[in-house]
C-alpha positions in Angstrom: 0.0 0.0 0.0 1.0 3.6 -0.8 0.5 4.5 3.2 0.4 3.5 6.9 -1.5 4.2 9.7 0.2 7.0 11.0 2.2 8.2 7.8 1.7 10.0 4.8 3.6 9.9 1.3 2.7 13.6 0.1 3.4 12.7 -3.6 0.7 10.3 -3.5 -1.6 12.5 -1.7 -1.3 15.6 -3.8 -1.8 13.9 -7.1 -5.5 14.0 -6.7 -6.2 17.1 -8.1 -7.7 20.0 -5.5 -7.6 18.0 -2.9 -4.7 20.5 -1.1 -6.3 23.5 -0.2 -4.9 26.6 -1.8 -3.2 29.8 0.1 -5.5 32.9 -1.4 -5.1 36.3 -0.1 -8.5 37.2 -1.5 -7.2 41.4 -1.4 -6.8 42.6 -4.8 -4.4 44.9 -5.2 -3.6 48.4 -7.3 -0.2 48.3 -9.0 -1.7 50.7 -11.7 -1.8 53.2 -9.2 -4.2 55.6 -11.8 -5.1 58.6 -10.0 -7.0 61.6 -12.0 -6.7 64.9 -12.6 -10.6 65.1 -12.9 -10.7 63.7 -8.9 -8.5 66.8 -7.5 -11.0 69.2 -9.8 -14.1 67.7 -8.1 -12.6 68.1 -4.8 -12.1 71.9 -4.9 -16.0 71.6 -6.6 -14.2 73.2 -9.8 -17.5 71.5 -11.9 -19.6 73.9 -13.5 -23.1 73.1 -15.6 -23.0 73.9 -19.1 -26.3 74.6 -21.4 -24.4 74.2 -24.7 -21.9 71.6 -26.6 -19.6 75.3 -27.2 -19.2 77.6 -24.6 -17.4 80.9 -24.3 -16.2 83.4 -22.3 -14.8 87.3 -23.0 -11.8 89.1 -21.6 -11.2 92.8 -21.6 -8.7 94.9 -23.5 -5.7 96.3 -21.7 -6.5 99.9 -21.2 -2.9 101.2 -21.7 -0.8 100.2 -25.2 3.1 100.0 -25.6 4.5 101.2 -28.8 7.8 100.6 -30.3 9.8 103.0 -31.9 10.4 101.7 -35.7 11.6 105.2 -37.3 13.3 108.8 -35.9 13.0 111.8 -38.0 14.4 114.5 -35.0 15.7 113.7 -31.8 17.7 115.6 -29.0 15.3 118.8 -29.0 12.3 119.9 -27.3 9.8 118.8 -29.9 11.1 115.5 -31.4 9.2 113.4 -34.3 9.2 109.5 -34.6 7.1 106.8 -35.7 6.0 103.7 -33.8 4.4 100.4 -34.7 1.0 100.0 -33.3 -2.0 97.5 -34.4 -4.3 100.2 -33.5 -5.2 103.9 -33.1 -4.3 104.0 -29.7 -2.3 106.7 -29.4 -4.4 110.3 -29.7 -3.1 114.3 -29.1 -2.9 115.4 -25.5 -1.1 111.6 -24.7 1.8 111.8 -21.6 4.3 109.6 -23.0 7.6 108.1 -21.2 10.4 106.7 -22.9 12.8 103.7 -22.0 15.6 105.8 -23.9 18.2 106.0 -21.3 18.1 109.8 -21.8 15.1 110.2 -21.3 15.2 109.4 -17.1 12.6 111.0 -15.0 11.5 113.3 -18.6 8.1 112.9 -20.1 7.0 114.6 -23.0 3.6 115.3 -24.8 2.2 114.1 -28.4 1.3 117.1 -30.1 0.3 116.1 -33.5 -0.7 112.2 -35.0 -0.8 111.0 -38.1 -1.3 106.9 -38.7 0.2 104.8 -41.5 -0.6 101.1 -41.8 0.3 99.4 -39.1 2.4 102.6 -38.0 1.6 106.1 -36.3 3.9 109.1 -36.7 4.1 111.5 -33.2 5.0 114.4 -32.8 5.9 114.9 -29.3 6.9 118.2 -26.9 9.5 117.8 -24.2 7.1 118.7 -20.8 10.7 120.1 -19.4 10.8 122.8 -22.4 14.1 124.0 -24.6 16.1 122.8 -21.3 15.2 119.3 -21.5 15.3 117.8 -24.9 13.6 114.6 -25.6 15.1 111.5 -27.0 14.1 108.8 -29.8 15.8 105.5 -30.9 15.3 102.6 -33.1 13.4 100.1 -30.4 12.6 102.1 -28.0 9.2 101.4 -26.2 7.2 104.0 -25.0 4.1 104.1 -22.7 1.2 106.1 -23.0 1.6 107.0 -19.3 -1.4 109.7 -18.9 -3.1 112.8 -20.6 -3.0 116.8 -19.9 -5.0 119.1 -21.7 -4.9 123.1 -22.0 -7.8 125.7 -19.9 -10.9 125.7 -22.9 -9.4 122.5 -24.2 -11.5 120.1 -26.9 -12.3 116.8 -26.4 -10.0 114.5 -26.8 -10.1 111.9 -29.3 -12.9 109.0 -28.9 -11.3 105.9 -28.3 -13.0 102.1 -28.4 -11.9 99.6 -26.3 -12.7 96.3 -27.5 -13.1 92.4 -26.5 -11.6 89.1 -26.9 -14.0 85.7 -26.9 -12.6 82.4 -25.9 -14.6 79.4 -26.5 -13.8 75.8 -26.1 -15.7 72.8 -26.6 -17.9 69.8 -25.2 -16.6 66.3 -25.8 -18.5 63.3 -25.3 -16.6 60.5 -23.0 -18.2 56.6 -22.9 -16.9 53.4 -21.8 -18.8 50.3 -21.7 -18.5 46.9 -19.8 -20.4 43.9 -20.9 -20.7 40.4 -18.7 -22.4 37.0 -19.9 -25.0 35.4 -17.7 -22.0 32.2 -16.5 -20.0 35.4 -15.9 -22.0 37.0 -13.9 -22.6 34.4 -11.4 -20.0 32.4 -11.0 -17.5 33.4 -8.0 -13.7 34.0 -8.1 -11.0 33.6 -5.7 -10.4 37.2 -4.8 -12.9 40.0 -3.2 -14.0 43.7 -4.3 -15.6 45.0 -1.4 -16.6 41.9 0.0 -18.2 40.7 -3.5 -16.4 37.7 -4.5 -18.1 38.2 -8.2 -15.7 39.7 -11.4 -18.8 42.3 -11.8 -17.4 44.3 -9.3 -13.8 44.4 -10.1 -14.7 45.5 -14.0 -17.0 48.3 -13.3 -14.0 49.8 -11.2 -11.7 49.3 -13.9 -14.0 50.5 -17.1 -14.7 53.8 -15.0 -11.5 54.5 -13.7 -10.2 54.4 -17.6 -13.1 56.7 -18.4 -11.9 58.9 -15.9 -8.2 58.9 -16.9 -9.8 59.5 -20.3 -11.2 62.5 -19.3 -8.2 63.8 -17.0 -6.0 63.3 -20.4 -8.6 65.4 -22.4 -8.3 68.5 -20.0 -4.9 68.3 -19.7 -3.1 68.1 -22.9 -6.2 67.4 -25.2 -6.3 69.8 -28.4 -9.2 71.6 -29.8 -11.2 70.5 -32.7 -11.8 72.5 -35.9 -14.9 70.3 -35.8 -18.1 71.2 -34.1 -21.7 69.0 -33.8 -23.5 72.0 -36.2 -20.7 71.3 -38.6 -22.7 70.0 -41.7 -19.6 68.7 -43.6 -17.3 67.8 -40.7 -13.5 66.9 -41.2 -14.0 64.7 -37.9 -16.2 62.3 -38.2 -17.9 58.9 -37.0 -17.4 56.5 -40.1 -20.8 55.0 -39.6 -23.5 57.3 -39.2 -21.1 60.6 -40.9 -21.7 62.5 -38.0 -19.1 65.4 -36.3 -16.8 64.4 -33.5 -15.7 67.6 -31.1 -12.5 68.0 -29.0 -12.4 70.0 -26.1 -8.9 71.6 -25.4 -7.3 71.1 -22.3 -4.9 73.3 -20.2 -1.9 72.5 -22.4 -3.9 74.1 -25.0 -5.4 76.5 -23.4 -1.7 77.9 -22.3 0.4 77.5 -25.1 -2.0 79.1 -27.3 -3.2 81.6 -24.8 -0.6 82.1 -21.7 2.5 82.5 -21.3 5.0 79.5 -22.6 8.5 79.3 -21.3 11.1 77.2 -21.0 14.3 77.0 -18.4 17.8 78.1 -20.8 19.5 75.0 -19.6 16.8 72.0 -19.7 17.6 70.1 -16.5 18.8 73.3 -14.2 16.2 75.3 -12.1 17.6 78.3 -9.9 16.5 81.8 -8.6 17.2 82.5 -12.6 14.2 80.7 -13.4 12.2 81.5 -10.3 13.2 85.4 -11.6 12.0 84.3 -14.8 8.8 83.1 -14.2 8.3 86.0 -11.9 9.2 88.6 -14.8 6.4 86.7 -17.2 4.2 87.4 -14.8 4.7 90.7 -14.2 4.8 91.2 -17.6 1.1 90.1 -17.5 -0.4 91.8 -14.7 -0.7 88.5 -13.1 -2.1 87.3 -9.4 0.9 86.6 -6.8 -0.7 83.5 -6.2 -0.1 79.9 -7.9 -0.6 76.2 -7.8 1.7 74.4 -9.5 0.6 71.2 -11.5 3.5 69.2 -11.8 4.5 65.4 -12.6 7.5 63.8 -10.7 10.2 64.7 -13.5 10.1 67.9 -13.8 9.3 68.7 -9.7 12.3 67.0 -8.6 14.3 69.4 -10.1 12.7 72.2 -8.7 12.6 70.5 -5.6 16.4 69.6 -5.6 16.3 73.7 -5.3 13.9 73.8 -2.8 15.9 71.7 -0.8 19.2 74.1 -0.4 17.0 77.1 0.9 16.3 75.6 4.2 13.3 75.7 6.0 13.1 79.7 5.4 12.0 79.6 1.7 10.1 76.0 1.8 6.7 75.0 4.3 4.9 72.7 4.1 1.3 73.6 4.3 -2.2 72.1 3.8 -3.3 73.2 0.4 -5.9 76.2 0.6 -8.0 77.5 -3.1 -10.2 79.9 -2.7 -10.3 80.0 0.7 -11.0 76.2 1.3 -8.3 74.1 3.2 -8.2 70.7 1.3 -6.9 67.3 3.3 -3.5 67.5 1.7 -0.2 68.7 2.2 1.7 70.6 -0.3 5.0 72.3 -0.2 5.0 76.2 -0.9 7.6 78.3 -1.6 7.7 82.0 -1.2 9.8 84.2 -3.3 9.3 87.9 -4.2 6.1 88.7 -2.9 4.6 84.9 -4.8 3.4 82.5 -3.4 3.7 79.0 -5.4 1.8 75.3 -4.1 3.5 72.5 -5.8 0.6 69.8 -6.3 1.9 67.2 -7.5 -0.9 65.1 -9.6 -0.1 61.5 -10.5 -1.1 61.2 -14.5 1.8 62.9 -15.5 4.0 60.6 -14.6 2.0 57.8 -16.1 4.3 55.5 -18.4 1.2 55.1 -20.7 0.1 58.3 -21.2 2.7 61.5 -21.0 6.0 59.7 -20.2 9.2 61.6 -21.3 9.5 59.7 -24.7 5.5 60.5 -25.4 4.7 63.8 -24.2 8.3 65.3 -23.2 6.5 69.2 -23.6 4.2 68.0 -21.0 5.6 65.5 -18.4 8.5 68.2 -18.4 6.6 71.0 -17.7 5.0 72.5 -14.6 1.9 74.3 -15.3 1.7 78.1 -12.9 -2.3 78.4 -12.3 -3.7 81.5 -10.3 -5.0 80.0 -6.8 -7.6 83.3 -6.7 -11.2 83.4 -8.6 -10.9 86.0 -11.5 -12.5 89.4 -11.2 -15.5 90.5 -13.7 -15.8 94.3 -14.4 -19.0 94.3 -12.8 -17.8 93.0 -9.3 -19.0 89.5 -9.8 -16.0 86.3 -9.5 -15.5 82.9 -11.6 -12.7 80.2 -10.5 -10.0 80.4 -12.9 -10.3 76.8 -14.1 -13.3 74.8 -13.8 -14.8 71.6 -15.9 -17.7 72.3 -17.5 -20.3 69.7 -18.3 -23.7 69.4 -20.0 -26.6 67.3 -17.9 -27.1 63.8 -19.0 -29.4 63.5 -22.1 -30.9 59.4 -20.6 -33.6 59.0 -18.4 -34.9 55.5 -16.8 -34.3 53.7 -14.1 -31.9 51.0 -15.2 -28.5 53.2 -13.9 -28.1 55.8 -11.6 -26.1 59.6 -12.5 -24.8 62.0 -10.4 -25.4 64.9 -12.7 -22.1 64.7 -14.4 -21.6 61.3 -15.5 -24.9 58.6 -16.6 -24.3 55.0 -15.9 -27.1 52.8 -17.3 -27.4 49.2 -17.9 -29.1 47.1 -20.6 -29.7 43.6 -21.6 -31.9 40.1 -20.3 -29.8 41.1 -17.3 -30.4 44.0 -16.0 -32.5 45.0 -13.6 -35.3 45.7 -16.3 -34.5 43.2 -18.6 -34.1 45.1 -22.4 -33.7 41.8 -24.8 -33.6 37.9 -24.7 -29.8 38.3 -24.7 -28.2 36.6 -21.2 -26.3 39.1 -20.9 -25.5 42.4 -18.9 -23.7 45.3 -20.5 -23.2 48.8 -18.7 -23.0 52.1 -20.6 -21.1 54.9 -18.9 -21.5 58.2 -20.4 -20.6 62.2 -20.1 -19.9 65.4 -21.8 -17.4 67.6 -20.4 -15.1 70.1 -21.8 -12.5 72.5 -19.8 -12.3 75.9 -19.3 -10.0 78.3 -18.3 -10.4 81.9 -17.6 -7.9 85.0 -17.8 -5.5 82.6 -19.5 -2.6 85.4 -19.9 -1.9 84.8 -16.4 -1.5 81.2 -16.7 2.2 79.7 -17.5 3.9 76.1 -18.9 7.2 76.6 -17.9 9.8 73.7 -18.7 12.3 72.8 -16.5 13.4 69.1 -18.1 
């Protein structure tokens, strides 16, 4: 016999199959580790309804111009003529001008007489200091329309029209789908999500946290579409039914096309040369002193290998705080010249699949400089600078559930009311968001590797 009472031979034993029990930690674990950028957004509420596919928004024109000194017919005297280039008809008789010619420190002078050219207007200007204090013009020097002065009796001065700028940005339609047999469906597996030893579970975690990487690719670095849903002849198109496809731009878009886009002179170096940098583009700007910093792990550790050598003097760490609300994470924050930068750091950009340096080098580079204040309209009201926009779910029923943003809905013999004959259950996830971004001059990508 192959045993004894009292003994075992294991190699006997363990050839009937199953009969060993099996060690199973039942846990299933995340090595993915996808996190979006569309979860941070929701917890600062930065979610806004949308009534149309298109949506836009207007800025206001800069009420003083800069204009650069292309020609000089007289210089050195009193009353000095030279021409600038300018887009517009800005500048007007009884304009306070001041000069970046070195000789002209602490002078001002006054146009007299304009005449415009394309693209160009000729001044005539009058040194306020009189015959004793001449007036200077060079090639490329910029002058400022500073203020006005007029004369006792004077006339009116010229009218001028201040115009506005529209932004728009588009709605784009997310789905994801999961479909399980009626076998699948009931038979149990060897590990657990939430208790539910059933693989129904585990895929409707895994479809809708790729919808929502989906989505946090899209308003990060997705582009814009030429294509729109009226467009009766559309480029982009479904190749069954004909119809248009839109694209929303994300904040990649939004801020190289829009905002300022700079880069570190030495890719790989960051230093109080860049930190004077970015500071400079956004005075340049008229910019908030206040930022959050969207970064990927790249590109912060340089900055923070910077960080590091200041000491605890430049560098806190600090719960992060948007408009006004204290959120239930820490962030470092760095002080510097009256700014005040948060670094958050957000996952996705670091994701091998998606923005890794051989894919998306602009991008997994970069940090991206967002005002941490809401932006002002002229009429007193405030808007968050960067909020999601989305447009309420088109279904109805009662086979699904939504939470205003995103529809999920289910369909088939197996659902809870049943749709076909098929044995089979298959759930629909759907949503149509698009970002926006307000004020986008005071944004900045700045590149550091």
């Amino acid at each position: 016999m192959a045993v004894t009472q009292g003994s075992m031979i294991k190699s006997i034993v363990s050839a009937v199959e199953f009969l060993d029990q099996r060690d199973i930690d039942p846990n299933l674990y995340d090595q993915s580790n996808d996190r979006a950028f569309t979860d941070i957004m929701k917890v600062v509420n930065r979610y806004k309804p949308c009534t149309m596919y298109q949506y836009h928004n207007f800025v206001n024109q800069d009420v003083y111009e800069l204009g650069t000194v292309s020609a000089v017919t007289t210089t050195g005297l009193a009353q000095i003529q030279f021409t600038i280039n300018t887009a517009s008809t800005f500048p007007r008789v009884g304009d306070v001008i001041m000069s970046s010619n070195s000789n002209n420190v602490g002078k001002q002078a006054r146009v007299q007489a304009v005449t415009f050219g394309s693209g160009t207007a000729t001044l005539t200007v009058r040194s306020v200091g009189g015959n004793a204090v001449p007036f200077y013009a060079t090639v490329s020097d910029v002058i400022t329309f500073s203020s006005n002065a007029f004369a006792e009796k004077s006339s009116a001065p010229t009218n001028r029209r201040y115009s506005v700028t529209k932004y728009y940005n588009l709605i784009q339609i997310f789905r994801e789908v999961d479909e399980i047999s009626d076998v699948q469906k009931v038979a149990k597996i060897e590990f657990n999500v939430g208790g539910d030893y059933h693989i129904l579970p585990y895929q409707i975690i895994q479809k809708y946290t790729k919808l929502k990487g989906d989505i946090s690719v899209q308003m990060l670095a997705g582009e814009q579409s030429s294509t729109l849903f009226s467009d009766s002849n559309p480029f982009m198109a479904d190749p069954t039914t004909g119809l248009p496809i839109q694209f929303t731009g994300g904040l990649d878009w939004y801020v190289t096309n829009y905002g300022i886009s700079d880069s570190a002179a030495s890719l790989g170096t960051f230093d109080f040369t860049e930190v004077d940098e970015i500071i400079d583009n956004f005075i340049a700007n008229k910019a908030p002193k206040e930022f959050m910093v969207i970064c990927g792990s790249r590109s912060y550790r340089i900055v923070s290998q910077f960080l590091k050598n200041l000491g605890s003097s430049g560098v806190t760490s600090v719960r992060l705080n948007i408009d006004g609300r204290t959120l239930d994470f820490e962030v470092e924050q760095f002080k510097y010249g009256g700014y005040t930068f948060d670094f958050v750091y957000v996952p996705i950009f670091d994701h091998p699949q998606l923005f890794s340096s051989s894919i998306r080098a602009d991008v997994n580079g970069s940090m991206y400089l967002i005002p941490k204040d809401q932006v002002d309209t002229v009429d007193n009201g405030r808007q968050p600078r960067m909020q999601i926009r989305y447009t309420p779910s088109p279904f109805m029923g009662s086979n699904g559930f939504s939470d205003g943003i995103t529809k999920e809905w289910r369909v088939g013999g197996l659902a809870e009311t049943p749709t076909s004959g098929d044995a089979v259950l298959t759930t629909n996830w759907y949503t149509a968001q698009g970002l926006e971004c307000l004020a986008v001059k005071h944004f900045q990508k700045y590149r550091v590797v």
